[in-house]
C-alpha positions in Angstrom: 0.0 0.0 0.0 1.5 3.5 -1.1 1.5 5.9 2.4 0.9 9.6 1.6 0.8 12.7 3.8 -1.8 12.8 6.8 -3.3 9.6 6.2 -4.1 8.9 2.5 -2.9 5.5 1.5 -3.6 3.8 -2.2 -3.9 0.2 -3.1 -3.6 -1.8 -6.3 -6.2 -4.6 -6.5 -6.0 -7.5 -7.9 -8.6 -6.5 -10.8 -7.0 -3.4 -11.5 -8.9 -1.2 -9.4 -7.3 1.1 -6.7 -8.3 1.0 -3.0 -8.4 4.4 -1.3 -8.5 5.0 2.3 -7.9 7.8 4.9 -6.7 7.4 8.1 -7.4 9.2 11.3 -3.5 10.5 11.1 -0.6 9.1 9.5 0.1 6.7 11.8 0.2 2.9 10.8 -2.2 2.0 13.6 -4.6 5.0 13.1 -8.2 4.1 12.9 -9.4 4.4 9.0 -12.2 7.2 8.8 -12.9 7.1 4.8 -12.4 4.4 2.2 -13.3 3.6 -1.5 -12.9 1.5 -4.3 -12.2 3.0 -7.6 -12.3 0.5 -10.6 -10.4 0.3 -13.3 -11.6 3.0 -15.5 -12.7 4.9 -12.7 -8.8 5.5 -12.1 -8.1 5.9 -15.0 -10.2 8.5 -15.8 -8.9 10.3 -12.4 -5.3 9.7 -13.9 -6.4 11.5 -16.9 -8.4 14.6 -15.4 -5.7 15.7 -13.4 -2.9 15.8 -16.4 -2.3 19.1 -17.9 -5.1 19.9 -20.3 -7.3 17.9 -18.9 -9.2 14.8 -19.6 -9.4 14.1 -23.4 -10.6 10.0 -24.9 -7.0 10.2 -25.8 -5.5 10.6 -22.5 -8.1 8.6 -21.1 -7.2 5.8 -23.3 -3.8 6.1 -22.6 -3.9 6.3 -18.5 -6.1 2.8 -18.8 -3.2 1.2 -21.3 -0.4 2.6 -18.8 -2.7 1.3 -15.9 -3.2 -2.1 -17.1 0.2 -2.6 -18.8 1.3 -4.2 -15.0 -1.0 -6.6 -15.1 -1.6 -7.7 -18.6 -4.9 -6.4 -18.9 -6.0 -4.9 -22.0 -7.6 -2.0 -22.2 -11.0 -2.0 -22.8 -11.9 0.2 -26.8 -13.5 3.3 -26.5 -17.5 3.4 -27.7 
């Protein structure tokens, strides 16, 4: 699980999602107040919206190829 400041921690699952949770403090024993599952694209499209310019189906496409690479998934085509 990847630690950030005050409590934020992110984890890879194993279907490519990302588990998010938020800790009291940032202590490894601190009670968890906040947690959520983002799948896949989900994630992907976070990855995306905070690049410079924005979100585009390009970028989009892109952060779910760069996501799944790790894993062997295949990105899903665009509609």
């Amino acid at each position: 699980m990847f630690h950030t400041k005050d409590g934020w921690c992110f984890e890879r699952v194993v279907d490519g999602g990302v588990h998010i949770i938020k800790k009291y403090d940032a202590r490894i024993d601190a009670p968890i107040v906040a947690e959520v599952y983002l799948n896949h694209d989900e994630w992907a499209s976070v990855i995306a919206s905070v690049a410079a310019g924005g979100e585009t189906a390009e970028k989009f496409k892109k952060a779910k190829e760069f996501h799944g690479r790790a894993i062997g998934m295949r990105a899903a085509p665009l509609p």
